[in-house]
C-alpha positions as CSV (number, residue, x, y, z in Angstrom):
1,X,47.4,64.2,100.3
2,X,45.0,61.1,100.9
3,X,42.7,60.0,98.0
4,X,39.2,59.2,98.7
5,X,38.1,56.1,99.5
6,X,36.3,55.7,96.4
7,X,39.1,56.2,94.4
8,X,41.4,54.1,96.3
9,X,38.4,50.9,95.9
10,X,38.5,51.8,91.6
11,X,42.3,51.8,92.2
12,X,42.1,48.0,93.7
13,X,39.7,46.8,91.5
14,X,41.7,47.7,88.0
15,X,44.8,46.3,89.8
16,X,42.5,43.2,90.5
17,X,41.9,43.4,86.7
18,X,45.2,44.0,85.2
19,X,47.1,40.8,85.7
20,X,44.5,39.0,83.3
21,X,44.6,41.6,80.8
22,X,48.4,41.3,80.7
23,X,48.0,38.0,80.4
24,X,45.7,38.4,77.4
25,X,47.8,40.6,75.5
26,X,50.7,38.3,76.4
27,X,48.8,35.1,74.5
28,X,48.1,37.4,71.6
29,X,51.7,38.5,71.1
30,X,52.8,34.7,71.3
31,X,50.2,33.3,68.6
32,X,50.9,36.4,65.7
33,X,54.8,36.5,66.7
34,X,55.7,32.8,67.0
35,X,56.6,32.2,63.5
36,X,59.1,34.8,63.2
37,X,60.5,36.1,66.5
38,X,64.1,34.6,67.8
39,X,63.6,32.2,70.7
40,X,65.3,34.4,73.0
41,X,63.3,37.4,72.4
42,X,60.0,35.8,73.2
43,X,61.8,34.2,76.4
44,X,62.6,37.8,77.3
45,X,59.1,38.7,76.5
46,X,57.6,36.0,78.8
47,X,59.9,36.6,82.0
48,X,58.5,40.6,81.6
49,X,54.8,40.0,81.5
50,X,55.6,37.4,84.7
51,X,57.7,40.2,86.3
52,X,54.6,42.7,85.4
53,X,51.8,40.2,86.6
54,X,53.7,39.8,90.5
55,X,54.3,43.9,90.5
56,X,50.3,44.5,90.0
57,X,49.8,42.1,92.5
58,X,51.2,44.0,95.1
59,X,48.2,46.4,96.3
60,X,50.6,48.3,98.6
61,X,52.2,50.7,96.0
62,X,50.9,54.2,95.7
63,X,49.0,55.8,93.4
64,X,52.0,57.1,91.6
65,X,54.1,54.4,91.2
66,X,51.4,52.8,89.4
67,X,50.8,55.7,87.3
68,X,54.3,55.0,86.2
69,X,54.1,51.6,85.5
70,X,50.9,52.4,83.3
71,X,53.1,54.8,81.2
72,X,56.2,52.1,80.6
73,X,52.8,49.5,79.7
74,X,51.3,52.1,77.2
75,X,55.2,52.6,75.4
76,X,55.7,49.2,75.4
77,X,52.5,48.1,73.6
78,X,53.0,50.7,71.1
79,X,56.5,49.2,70.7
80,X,54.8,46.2,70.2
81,X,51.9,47.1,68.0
82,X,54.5,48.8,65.9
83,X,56.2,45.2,65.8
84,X,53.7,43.5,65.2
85,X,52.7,45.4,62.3
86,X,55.9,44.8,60.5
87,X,55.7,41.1,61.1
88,X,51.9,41.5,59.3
89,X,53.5,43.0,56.5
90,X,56.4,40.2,56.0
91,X,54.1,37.4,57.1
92,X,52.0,38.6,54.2
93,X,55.0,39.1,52.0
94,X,56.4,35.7,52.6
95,X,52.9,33.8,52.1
96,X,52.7,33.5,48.2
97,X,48.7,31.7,48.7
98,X,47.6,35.5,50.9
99,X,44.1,36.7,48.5
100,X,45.2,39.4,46.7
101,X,43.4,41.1,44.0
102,X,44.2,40.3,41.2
103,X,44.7,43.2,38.1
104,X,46.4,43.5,34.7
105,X,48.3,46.0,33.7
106,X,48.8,48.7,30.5
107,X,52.3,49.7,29.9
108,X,51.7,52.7,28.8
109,X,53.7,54.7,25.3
110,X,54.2,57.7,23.7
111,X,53.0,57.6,20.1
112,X,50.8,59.5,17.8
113,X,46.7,60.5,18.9
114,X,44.4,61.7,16.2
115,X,41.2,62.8,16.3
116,X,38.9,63.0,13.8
117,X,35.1,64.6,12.7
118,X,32.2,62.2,11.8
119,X,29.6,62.7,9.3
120,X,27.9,61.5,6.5
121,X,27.6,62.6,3.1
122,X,26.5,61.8,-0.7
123,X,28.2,60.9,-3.8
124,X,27.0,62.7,-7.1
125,X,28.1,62.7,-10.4
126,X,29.8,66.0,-12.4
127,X,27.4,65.2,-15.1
128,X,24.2,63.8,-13.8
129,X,21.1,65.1,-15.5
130,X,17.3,64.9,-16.4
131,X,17.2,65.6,-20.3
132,X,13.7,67.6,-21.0
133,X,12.8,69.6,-24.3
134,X,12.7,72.4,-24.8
135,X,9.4,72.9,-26.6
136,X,6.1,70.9,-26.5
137,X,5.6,68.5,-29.3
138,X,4.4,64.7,-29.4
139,X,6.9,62.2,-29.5
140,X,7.6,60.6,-32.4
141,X,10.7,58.4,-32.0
142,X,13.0,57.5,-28.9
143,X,16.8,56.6,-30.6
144,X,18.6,55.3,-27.8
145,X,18.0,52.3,-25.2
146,X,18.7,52.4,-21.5
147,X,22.4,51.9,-20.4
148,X,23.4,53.2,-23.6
149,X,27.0,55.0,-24.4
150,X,26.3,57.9,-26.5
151,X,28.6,61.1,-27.4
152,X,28.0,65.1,-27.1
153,X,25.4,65.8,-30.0
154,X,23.8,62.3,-30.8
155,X,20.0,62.5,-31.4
156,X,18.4,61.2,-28.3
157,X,14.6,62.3,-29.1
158,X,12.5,63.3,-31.8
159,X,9.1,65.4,-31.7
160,X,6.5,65.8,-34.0
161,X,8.1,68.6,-36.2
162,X,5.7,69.0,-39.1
163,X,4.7,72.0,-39.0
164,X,7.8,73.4,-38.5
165,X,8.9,71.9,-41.2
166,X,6.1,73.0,-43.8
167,X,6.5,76.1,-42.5
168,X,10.3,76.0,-42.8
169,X,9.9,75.1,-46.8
170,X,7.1,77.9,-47.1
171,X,10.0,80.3,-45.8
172,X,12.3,79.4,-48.1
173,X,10.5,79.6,-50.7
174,X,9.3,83.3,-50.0
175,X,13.2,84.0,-49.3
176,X,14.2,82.6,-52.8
177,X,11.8,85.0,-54.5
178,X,12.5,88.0,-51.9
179,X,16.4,87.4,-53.0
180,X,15.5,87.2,-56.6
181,X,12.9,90.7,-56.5
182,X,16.1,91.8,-54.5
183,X,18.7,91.1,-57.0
184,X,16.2,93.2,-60.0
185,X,15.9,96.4,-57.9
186,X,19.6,96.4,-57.1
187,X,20.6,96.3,-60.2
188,X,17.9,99.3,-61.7
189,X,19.3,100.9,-58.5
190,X,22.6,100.7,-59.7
191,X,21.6,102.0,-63.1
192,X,19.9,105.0,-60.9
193,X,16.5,103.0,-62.7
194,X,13.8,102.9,-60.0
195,X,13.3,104.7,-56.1
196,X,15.6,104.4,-53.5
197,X,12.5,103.3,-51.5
198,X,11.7,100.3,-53.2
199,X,15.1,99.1,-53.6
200,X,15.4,99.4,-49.7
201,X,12.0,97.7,-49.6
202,X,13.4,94.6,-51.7
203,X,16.5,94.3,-49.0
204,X,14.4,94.6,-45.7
205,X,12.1,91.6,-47.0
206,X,15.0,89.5,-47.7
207,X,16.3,90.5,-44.2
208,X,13.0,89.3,-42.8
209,X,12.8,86.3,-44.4
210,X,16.4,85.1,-43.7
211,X,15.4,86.1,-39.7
212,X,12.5,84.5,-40.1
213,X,13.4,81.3,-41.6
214,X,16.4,81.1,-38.7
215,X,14.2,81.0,-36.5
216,X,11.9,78.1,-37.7
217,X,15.0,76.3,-37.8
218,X,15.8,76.8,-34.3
219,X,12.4,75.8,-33.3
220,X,13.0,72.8,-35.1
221,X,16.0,72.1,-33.8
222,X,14.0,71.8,-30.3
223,X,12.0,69.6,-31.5
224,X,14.9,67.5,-31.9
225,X,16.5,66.7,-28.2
226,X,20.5,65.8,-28.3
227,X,23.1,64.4,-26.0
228,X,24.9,67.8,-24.1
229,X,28.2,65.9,-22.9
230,X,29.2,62.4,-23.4
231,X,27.5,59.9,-21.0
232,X,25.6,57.1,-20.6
233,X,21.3,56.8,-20.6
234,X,20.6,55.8,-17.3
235,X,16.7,55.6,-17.4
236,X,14.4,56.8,-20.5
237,X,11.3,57.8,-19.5
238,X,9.1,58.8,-22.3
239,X,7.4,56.7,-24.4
240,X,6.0,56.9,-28.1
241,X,3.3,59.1,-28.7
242,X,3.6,61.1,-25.6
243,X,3.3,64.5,-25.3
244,X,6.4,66.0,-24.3
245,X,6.4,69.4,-22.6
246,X,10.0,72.1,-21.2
247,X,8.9,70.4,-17.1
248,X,8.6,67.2,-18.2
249,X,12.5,64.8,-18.3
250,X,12.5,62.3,-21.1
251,X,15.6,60.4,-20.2
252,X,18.5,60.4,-17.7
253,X,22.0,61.1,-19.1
254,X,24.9,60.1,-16.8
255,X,28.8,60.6,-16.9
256,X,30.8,58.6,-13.8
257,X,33.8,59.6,-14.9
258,X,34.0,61.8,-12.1
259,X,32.5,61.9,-8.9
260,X,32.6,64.4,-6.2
261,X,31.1,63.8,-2.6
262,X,28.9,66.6,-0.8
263,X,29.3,66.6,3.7
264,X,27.8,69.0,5.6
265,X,30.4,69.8,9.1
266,X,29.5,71.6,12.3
267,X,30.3,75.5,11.9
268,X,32.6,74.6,15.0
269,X,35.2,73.0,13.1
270,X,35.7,76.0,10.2
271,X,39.1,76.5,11.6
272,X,40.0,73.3,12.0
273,X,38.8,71.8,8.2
274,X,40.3,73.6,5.5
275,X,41.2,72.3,2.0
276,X,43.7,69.7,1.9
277,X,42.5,68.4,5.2
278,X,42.9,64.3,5.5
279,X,39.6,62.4,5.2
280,X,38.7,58.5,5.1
281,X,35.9,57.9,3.3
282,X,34.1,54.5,4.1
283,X,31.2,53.2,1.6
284,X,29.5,51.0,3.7
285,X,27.5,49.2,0.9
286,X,30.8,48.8,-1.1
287,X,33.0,47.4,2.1
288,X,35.5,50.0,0.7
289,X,37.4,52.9,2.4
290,X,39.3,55.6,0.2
291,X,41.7,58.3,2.2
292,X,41.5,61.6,0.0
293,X,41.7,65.2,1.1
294,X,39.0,67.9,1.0
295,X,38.9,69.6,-2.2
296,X,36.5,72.5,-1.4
297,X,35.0,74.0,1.3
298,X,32.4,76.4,1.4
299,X,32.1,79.8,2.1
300,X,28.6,80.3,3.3
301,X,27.1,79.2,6.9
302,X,23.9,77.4,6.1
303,X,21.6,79.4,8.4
304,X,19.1,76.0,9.0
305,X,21.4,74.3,10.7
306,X,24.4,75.9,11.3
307,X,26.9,74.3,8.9
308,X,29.0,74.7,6.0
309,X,29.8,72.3,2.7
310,X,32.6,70.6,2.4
311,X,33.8,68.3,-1.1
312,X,35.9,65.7,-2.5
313,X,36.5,64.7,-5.8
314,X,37.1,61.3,-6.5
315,X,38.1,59.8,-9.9
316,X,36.0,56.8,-10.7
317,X,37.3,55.6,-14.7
318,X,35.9,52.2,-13.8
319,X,32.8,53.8,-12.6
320,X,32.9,51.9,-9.5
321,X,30.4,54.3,-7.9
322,X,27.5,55.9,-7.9
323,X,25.6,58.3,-7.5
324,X,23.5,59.0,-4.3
325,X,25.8,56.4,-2.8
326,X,26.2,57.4,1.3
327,X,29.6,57.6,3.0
328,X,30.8,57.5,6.6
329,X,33.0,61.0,6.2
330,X,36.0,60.7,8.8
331,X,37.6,64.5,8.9
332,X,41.1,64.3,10.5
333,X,41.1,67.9,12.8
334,X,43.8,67.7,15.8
335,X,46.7,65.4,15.6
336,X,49.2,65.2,18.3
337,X,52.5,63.2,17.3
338,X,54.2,62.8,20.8
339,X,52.0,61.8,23.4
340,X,50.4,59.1,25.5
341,X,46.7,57.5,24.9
342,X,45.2,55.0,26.6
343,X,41.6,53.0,27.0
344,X,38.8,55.0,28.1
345,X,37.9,52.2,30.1
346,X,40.8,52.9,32.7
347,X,39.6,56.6,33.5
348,X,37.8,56.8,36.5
349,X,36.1,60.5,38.4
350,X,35.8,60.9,42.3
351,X,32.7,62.5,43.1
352,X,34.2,66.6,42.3
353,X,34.6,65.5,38.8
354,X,38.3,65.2,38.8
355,X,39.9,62.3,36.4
356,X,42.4,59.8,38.1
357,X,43.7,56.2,37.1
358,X,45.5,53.7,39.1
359,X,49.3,53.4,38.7
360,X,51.0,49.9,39.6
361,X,54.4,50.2,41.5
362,X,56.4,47.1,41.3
363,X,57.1,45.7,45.3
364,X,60.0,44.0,46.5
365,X,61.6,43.4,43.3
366,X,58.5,41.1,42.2
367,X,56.8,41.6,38.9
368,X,53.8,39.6,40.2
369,X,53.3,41.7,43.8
370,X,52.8,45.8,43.3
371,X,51.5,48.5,45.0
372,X,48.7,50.8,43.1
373,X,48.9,54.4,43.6
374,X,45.9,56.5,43.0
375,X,47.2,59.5,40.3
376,X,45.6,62.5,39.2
377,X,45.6,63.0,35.3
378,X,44.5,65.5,33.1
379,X,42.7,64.2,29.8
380,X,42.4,66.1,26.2
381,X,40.6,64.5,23.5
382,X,38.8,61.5,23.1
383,X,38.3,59.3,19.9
384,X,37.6,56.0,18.9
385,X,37.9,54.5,22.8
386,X,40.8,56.1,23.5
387,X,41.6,59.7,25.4
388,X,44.8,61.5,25.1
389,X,46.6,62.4,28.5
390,X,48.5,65.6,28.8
391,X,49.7,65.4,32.3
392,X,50.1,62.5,35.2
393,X,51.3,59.3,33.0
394,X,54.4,59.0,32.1
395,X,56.2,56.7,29.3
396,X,56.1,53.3,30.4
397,X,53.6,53.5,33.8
398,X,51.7,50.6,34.4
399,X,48.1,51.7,34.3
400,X,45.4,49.2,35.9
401,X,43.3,47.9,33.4
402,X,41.2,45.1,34.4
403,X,40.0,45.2,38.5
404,X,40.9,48.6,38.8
405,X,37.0,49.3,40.2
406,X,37.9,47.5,43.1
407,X,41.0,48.2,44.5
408,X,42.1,51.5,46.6
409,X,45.6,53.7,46.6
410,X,48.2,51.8,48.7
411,X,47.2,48.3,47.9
412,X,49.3,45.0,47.6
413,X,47.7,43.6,44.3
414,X,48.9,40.7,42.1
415,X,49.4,41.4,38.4
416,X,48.0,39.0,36.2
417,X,49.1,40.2,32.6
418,X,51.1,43.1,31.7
419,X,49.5,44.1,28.2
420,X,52.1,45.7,25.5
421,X,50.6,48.2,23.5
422,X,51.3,51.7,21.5
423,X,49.3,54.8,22.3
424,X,47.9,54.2,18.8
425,X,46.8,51.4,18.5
């Protein structure tokens, strides 16, 4: 069957077009292939596009024959785009000067990965207290100084006491002669001289008396205000001639012997913290870190806010600290001995969330050249800049660090450093 004459004219006109295109495509393959194709291949090469040029001249072939020809063109440039391709990728290999991007790289190791709780808390003393009478009086005389040593029982504080003490002597005086009435009608008693009545008369006065006068001496006793444990005075606050009254503290007795510190923790953690839990303490004012273990921990929720109390004793002979003093508390809750860490920094998240880092491949045997390869990883914990990785890195993968924002899955990348460095460091 004839084509149409329309066809036949577009038929001409691409024929018309094709030997310059060949000729094109020829020039190209010459200038990328020059370098590193064998002399006698590229003669070969030359003598086909000539042969291909004459045949398109011809306009007397038919429209099949030429469909032919366009399907042996269309192979061959894929042959040769395939070829070309390769000679990219060792042109590119062979030139040391190409821009590549440049990364370093995390070797990364199995080692331990803790994780730890952060609060605060408060250091108090065991015996830390606000000395106040017990009974109103004026005071008379102040026996000890600030920072002061003084045992269990030492007279701190005396208060006006006169009265007492008058009515102390009256007392004894009525008991003496209570005794001695006593003393008669027991004996006429005994000689069956006398009632019953007054003899038991005689005995209940006594009794009185002796309750009566133990109990002026307690009084008095108040009015004289004593050390309760061994400590030092820490601050005196009365003065001479001041009336002292039960809400009102006179002095502050201390004993740093030992010290215990108070934290409050999340009740999210009650499983994790129990006693004997490891804890680093850090005293920020001091400069000074102590590792201890958590003596006590409470048994109530604090309804407020949700937490619950947790305590370490500390011994502190030297005294070294004090009371009210505020700690950095570092609770150690999930260890894992076996396992690889590394830098937050080196984590990145695709747009559905999901956590990847950048793995370098060595290439060709270099150390310098690699190829990164985009890996999926799944993350546990995270603590002081590093997160522990339970799935995707293996011992020893290089991990891009540095540059790893701007390089893609598949790239040739040059490695600047490789960085050393334990999981736990």
């Amino acid at each position: 069957m004839l084509m149409p004459c329309c066809k036949w004219l577009q038929l001409a006109v691409l024929l018309k077009k094709l030997p310059v295109l060949l000729i094109r495509i020829n020039r190209f393959i010459i200038m990328t292939l020059t370098r590193t194709l064998p002399a006698a291949l590229l003669s070969f090469m030359l003598i086909f596009a000539a042969s291909c040029s004459k045949s398109a001249q011809n306009s007397d072939v038919d429209a099949e024959d030429v469909y032919a020809r366009r399907v042996v063109l269309m192979a061959q440039i894929d042959s040769l785009q395939n070829l070309l391709t390769q000679v990219d990728a060792e042109l590119q290999r062979l030139d040391t000067n190409s821009n590549k991007s440049a990364v370093t790289v995390y070797r990364s190791m199995r080692g331990q990965f803790e994780h730890y709780v952060e609060i605060f808390g408060t250091l108090e003393a065991d015996k830390n207290a606000d000395i106040t009478p017990e009974t109103q009086g004026t005071i008379i005389n102040i026996l000890v100084r600030e920072g002061q040593e003084v045992k269990k029982g030492a007279l701190l504080v005396e208060l006006d006491a006169s009265v007492l003490a008058n009515n102390i002597k009256e007392a004894e005086t009525q008991l003496e002669f209570a005794r001695t009435v006593f003393q008669k009608q027991k004996r006429l008693w005994e000689q069956k001289i006398g009632s019953e009545l007054q003899y038991l008369e005689s005995k209940n006065a006594v009794d009185n008396l002796e309750s009566r006068l133990r109990t002026l001496r307690s009084q008095f006793d108040q009015t004289r205000i004593r050390a309760p444990f061994d400590g030092r005075v820490d601050e005196v606050f009365a003065r001479i001639g001041q009336l002292a009254s039960p809400q009102m503290p006179l002095l502050r007795l201390v004993n740093l012997k030992n010290v215990y510190l108070n934290a409050d923790v999340s009740e999210r953690y009650i499983r994790q913290i129990t006693e004997g839990s490891k804890a680093r303490l850090e005293f920020p004012s001091l400069r000074d870190t102590v590792l201890t273990t958590v003596t006590q921990t409470g048994s109530v929720i604090n309804p407020a806010n949700r937490t619950f109390r947790v305590v370490f004793r500390l011994e502190n002979s030297n005294e070294y600290f004090k009371p009210n003093l505020m700690a950095n508390v570092y609770i150690l809750d999930y260890v894992n001995d076996s396992v690889v860490s590394i830098p937050n920094r080196m984590i990145q998240q695709d747009p559905q969330g999901n956590d990847y880092v950048y793995i370098a491949l060595p290439a060709d045997d270099s150390d310098e050249i690699a190829i990164v390869e985009r890996r999926p990883v799944t993350v546990g914990l995270t603590y002081a800049g590093r997160t522990e990785i339970l799935d995707g890195i293996m011992h020893g993968d290089l991990v891009v660090d540095k540059g790893s924002r701007s390089i893609k899955s598949d790239q040739r990348v040059r490695v600047s450093e490789i960085i050393e460095s334990a999981s736990n460091e």
